[in-house]
N, CA, C and O atoms as a GROMACS GRO file, in nm:
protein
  376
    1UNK      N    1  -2.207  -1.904   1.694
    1UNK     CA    2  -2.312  -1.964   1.617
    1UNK      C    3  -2.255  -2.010   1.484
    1UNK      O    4  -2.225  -1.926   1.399
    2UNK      N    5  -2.239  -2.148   1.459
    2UNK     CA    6  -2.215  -2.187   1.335
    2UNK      C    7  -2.315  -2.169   1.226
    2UNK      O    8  -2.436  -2.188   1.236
    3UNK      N    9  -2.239  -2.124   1.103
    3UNK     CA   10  -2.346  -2.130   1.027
    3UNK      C   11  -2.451  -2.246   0.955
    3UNK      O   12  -2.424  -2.365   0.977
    4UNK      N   13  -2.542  -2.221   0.889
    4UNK     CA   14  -2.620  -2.382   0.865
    4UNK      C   15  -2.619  -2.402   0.747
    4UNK      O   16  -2.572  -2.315   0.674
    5UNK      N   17  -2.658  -2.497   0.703
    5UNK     CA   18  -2.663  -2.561   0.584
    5UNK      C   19  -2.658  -2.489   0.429
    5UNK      O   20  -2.760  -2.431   0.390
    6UNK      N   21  -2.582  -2.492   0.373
    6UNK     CA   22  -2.597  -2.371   0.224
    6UNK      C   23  -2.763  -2.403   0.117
    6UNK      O   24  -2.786  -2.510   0.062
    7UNK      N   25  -2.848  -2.291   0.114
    7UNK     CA   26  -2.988  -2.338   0.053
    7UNK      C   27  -2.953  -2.202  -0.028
    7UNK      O   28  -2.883  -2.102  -0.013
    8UNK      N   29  -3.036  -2.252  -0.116
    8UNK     CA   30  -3.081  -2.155  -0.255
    8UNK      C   31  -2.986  -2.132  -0.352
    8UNK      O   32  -2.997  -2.241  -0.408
    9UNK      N   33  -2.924  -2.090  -0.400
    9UNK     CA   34  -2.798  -2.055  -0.520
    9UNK      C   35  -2.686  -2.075  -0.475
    9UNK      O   36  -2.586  -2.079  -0.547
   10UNK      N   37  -2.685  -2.095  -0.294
   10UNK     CA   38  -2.536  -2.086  -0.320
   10UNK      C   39  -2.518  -2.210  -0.321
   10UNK      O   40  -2.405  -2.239  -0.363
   11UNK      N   41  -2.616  -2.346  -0.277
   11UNK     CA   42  -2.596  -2.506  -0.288
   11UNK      C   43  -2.584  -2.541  -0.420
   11UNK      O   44  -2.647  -2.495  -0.515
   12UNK      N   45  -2.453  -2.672  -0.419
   12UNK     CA   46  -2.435  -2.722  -0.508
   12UNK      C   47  -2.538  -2.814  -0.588
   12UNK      O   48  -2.607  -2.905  -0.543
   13UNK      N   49  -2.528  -2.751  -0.761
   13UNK     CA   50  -2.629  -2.881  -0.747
   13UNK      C   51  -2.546  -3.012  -0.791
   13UNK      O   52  -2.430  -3.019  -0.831
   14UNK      N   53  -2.654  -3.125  -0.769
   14UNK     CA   54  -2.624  -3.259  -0.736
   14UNK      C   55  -2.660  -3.307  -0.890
   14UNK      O   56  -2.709  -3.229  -0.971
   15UNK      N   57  -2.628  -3.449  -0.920
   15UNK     CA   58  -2.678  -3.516  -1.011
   15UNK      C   59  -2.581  -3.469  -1.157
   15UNK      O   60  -2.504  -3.373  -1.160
   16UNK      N   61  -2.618  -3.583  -1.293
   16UNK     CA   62  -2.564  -3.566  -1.400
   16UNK      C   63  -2.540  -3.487  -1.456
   16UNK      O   64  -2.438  -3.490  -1.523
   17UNK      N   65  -2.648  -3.344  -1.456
   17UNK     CA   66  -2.610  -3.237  -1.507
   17UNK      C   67  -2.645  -3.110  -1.442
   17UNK      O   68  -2.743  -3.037  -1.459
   18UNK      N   69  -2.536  -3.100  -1.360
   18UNK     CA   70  -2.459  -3.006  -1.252
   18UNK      C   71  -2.348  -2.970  -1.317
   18UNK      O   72  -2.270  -3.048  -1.371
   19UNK      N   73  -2.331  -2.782  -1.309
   19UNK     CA   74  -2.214  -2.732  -1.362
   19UNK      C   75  -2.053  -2.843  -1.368
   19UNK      O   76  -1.981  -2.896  -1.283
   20UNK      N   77  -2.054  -2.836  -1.505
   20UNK     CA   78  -1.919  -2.895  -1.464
   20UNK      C   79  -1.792  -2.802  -1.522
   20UNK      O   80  -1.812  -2.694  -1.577
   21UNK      N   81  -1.657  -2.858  -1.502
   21UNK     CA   82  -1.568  -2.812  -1.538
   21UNK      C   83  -1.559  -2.929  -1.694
   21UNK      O   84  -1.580  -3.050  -1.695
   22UNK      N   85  -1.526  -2.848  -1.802
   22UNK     CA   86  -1.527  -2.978  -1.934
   22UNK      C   87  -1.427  -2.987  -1.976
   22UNK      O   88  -1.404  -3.023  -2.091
   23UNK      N   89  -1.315  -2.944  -1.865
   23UNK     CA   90  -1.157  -2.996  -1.939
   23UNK      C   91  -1.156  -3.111  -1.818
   23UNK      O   92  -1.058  -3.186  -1.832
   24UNK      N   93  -1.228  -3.140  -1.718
   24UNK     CA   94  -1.194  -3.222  -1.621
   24UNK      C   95  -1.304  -3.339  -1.664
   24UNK      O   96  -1.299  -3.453  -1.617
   25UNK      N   97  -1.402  -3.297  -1.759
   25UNK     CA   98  -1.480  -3.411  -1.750
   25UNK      C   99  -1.434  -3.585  -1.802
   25UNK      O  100  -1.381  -3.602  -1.912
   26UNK      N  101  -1.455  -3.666  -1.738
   26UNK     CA  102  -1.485  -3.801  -1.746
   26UNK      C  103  -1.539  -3.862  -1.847
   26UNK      O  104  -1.657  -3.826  -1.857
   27UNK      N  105  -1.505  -3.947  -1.939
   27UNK     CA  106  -1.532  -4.038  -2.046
   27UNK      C  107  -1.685  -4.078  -2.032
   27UNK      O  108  -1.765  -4.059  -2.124
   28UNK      N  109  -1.725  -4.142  -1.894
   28UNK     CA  110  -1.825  -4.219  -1.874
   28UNK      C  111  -1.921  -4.119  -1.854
   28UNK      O  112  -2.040  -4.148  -1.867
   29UNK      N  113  -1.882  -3.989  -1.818
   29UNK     CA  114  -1.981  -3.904  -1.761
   29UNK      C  115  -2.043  -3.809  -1.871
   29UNK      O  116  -2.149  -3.747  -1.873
   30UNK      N  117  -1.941  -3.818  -1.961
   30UNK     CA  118  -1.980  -3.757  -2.154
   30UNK      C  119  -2.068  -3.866  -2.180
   30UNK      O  120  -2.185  -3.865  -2.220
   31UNK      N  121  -2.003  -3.947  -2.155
   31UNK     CA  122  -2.118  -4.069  -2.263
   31UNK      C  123  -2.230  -4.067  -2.182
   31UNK      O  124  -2.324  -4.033  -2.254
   32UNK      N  125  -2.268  -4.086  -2.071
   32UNK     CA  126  -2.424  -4.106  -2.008
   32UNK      C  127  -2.495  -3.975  -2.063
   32UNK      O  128  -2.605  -3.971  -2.120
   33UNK      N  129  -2.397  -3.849  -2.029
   33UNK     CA  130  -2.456  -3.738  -2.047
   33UNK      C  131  -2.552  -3.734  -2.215
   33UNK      O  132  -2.662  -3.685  -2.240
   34UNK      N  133  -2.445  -3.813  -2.313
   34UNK     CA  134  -2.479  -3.827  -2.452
   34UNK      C  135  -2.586  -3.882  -2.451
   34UNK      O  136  -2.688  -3.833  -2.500
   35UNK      N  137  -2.578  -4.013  -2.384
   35UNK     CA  138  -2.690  -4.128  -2.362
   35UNK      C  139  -2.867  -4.065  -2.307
   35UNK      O  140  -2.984  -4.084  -2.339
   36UNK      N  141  -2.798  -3.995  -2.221
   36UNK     CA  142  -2.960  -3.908  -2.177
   36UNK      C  143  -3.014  -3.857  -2.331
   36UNK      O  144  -3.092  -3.917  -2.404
   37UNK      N  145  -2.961  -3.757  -2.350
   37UNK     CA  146  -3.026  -3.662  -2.437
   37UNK      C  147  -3.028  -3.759  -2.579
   37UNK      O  148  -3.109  -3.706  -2.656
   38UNK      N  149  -2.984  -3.850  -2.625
   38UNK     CA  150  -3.008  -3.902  -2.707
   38UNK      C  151  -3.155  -3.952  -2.695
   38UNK      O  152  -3.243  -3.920  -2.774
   39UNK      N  153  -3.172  -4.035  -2.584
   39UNK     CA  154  -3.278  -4.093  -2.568
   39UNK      C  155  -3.410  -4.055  -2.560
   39UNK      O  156  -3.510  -4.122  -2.587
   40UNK      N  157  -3.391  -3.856  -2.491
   40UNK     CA  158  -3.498  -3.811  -2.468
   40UNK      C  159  -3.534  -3.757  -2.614
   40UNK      O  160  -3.654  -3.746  -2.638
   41UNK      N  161  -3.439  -3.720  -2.718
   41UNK     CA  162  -3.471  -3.700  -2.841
   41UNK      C  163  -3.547  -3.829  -2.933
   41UNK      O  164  -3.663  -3.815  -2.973
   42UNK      N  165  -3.490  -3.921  -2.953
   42UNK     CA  166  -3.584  -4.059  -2.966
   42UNK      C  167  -3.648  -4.093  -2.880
   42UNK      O  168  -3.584  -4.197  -2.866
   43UNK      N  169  -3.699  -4.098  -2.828
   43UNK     CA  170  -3.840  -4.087  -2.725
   43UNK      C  171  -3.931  -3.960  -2.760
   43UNK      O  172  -4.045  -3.980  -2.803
   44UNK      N  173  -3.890  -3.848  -2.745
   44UNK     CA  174  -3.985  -3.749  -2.776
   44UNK      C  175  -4.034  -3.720  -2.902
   44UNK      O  176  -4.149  -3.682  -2.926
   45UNK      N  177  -3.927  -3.743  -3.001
   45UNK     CA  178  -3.935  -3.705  -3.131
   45UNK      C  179  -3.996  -3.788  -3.221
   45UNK      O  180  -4.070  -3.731  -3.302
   46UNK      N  181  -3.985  -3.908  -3.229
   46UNK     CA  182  -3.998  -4.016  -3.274
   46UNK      C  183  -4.124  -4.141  -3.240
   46UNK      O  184  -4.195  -4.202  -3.320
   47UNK      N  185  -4.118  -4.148  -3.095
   47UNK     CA  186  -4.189  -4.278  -3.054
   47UNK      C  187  -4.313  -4.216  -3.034
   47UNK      O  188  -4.420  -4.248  -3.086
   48UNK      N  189  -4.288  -4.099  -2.932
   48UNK     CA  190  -4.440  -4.048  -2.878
   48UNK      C  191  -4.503  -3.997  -2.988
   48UNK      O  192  -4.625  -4.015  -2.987
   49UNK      N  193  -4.449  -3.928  -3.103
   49UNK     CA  194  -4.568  -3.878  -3.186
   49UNK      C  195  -4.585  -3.996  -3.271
   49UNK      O  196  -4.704  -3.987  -3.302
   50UNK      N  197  -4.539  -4.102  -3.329
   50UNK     CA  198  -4.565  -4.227  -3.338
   50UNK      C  199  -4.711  -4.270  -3.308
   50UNK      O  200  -4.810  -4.266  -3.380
   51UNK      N  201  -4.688  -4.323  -3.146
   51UNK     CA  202  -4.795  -4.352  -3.054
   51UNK      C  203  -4.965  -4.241  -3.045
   51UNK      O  204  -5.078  -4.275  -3.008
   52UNK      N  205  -4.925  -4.138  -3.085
   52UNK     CA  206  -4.999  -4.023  -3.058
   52UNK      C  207  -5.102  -4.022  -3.211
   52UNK      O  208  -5.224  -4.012  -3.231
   53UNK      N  209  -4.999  -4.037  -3.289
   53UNK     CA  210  -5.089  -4.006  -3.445
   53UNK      C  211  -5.184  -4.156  -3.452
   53UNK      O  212  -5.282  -4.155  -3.526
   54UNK      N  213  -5.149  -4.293  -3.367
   54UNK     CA  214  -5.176  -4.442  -3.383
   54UNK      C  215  -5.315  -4.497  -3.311
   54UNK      O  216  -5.394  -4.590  -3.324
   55UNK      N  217  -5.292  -4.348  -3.202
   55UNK     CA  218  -5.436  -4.338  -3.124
   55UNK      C  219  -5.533  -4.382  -3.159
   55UNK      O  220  -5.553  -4.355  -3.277
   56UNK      N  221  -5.630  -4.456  -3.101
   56UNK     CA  222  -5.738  -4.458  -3.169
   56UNK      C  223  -5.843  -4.364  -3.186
   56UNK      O  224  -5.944  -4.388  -3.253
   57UNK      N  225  -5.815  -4.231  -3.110
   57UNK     CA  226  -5.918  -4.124  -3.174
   57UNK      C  227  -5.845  -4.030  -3.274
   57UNK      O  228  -5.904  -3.975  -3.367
   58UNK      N  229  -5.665  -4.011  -3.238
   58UNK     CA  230  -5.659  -3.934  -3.367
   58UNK      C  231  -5.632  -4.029  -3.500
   58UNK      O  232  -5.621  -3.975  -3.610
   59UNK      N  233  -5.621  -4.168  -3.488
   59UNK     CA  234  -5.626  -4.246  -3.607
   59UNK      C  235  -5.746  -4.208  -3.705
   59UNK      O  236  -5.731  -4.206  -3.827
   60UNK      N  237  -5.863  -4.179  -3.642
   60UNK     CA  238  -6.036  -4.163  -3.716
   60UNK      C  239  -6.030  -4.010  -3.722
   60UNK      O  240  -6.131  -3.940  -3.718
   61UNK      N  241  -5.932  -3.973  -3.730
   61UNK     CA  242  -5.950  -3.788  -3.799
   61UNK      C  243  -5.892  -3.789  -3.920
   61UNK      O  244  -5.810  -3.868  -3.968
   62UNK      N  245  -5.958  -3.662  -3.977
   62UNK     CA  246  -5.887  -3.669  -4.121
   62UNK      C  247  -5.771  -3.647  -4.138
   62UNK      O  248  -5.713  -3.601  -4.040
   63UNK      N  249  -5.700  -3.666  -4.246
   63UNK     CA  250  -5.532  -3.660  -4.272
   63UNK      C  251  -5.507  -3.511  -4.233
   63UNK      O  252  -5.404  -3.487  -4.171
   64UNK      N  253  -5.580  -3.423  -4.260
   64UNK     CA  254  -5.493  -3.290  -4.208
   64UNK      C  255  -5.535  -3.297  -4.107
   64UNK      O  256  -5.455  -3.222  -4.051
   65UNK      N  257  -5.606  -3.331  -4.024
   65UNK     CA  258  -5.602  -3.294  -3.894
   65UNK      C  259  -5.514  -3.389  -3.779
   65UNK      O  260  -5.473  -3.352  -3.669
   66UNK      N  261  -5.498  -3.522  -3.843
   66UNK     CA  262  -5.394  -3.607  -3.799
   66UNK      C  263  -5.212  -3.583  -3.865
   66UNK      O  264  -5.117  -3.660  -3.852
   67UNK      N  265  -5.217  -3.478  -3.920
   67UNK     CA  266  -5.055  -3.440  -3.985
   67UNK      C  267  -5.023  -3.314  -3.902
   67UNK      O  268  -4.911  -3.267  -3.885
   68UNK      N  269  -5.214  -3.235  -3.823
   68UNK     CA  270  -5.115  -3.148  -3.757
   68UNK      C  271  -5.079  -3.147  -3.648
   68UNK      O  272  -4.994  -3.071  -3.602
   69UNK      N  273  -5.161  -3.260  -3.572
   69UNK     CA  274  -5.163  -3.291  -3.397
   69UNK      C  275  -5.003  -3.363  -3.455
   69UNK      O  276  -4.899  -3.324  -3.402
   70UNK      N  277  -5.001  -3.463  -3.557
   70UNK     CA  278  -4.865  -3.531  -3.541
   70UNK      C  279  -4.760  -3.394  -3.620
   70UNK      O  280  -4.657  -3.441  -3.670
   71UNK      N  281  -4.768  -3.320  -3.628
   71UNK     CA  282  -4.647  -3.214  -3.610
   71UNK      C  283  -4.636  -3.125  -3.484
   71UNK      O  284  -4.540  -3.054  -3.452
   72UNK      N  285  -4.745  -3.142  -3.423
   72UNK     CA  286  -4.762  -3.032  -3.286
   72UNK      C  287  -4.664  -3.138  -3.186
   72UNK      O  288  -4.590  -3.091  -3.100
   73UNK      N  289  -4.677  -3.281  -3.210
   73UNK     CA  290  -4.621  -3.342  -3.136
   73UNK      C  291  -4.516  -3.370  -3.117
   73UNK      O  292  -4.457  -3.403  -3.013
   74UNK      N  293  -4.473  -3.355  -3.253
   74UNK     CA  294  -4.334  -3.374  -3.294
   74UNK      C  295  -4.258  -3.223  -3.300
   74UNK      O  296  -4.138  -3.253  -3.295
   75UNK      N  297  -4.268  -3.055  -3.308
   75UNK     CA  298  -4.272  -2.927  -3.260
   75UNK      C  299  -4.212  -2.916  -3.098
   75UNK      O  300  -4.110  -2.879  -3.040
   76UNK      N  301  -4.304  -2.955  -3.077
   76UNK     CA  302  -4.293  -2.905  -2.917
   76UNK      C  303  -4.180  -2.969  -2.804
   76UNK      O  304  -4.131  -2.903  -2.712
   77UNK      N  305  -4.146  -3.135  -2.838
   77UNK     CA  306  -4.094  -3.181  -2.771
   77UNK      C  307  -3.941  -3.141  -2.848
   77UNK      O  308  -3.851  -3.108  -2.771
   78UNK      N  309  -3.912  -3.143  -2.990
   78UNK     CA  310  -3.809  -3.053  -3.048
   78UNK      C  311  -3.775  -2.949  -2.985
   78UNK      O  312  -3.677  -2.939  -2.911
   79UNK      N  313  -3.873  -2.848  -3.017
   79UNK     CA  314  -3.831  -2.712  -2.992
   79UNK      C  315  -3.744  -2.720  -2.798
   79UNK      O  316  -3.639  -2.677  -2.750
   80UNK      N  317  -3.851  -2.791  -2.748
   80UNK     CA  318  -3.806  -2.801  -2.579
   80UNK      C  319  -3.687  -2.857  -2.559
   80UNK      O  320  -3.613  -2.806  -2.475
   81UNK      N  321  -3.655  -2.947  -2.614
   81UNK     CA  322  -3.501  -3.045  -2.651
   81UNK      C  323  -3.387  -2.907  -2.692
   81UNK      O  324  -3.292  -2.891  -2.615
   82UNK      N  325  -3.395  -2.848  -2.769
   82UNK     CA  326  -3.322  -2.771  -2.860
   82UNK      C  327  -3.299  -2.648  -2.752
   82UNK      O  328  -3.198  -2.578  -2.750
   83UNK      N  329  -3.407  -2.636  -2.668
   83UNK     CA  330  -3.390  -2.446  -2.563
   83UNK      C  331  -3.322  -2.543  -2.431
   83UNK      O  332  -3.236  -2.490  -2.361
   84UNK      N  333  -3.365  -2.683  -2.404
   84UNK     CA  334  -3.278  -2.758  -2.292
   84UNK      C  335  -3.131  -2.771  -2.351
   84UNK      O  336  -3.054  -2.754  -2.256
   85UNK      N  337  -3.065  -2.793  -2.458
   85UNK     CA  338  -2.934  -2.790  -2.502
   85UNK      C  339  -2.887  -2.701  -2.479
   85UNK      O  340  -2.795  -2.714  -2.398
   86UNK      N  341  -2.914  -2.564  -2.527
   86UNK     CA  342  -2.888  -2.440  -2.541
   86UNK      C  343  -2.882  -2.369  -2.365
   86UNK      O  344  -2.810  -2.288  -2.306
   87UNK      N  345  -2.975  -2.435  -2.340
   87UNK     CA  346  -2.951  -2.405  -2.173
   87UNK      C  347  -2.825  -2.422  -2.074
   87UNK      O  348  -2.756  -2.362  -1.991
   88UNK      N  349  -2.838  -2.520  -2.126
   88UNK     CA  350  -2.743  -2.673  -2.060
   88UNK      C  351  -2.617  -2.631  -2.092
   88UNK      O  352  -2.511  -2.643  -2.030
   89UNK      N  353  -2.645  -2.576  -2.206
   89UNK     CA  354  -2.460  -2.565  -2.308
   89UNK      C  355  -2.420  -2.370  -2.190
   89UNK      O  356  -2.330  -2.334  -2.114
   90UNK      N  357  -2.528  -2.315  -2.235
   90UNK     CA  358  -2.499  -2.149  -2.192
   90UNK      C  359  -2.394  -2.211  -2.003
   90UNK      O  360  -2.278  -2.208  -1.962
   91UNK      N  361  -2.536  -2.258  -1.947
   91UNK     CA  362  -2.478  -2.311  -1.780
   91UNK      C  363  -2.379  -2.360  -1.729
   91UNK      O  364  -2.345  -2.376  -1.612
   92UNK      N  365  -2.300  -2.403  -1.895
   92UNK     CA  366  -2.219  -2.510  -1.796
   92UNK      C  367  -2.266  -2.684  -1.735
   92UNK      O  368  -2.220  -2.760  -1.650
   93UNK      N  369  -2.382  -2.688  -1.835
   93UNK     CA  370  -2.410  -2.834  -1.778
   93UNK      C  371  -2.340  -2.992  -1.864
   93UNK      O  372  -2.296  -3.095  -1.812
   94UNK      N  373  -2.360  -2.946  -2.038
   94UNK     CA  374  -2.320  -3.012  -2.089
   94UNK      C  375  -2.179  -2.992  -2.163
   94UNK      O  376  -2.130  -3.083  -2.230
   0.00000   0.00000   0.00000
């Protein structure tokens, strides 16, 4: 009986950020890797709470209550960015 297919921890994972080795890594594969997380930081940090404070229902709230939805917005996608690095970095991804 051959064995079947490798599932759960012991399969490799696939895609950009899959354990790598980082004395073997690739020029192009640093830079996309850079390119992601750059983007998701300007995108999250920047544009969406942007868009979010521009709303037209939190535009008609008062200034503190539109400085704190636009810090909750700008908080959360940080803080999540910052524990995905830290992840990424502990794993072996980046």
């Amino acid at each position: 009986m051959q064995p079947g297919p490798k599932q759960g921890a012991d399969q490799p994972s696939r895609g950009l950020f899959r354990e790598i080795d980082r004395v073997q890594l690739s020029w192009t594969k640093a830079w996309l890797k850079t390119a992601v997380i750059v983007i998701y930081f300007v995108v999250a940090t920047v544009w969406l709470p942007s868009r979010i404070v521009q709303a037209g229902f939190v535009a008609r709230l008062p200034r503190f209550a539109r400085d704190l939805i636009g810090s909750g917005a700008w908080l959360i996608p940080m803080a999540l960015g910052i524990y995905a690095l830290w992840w990424a970095e502990r794993n072996r991804r980046i």
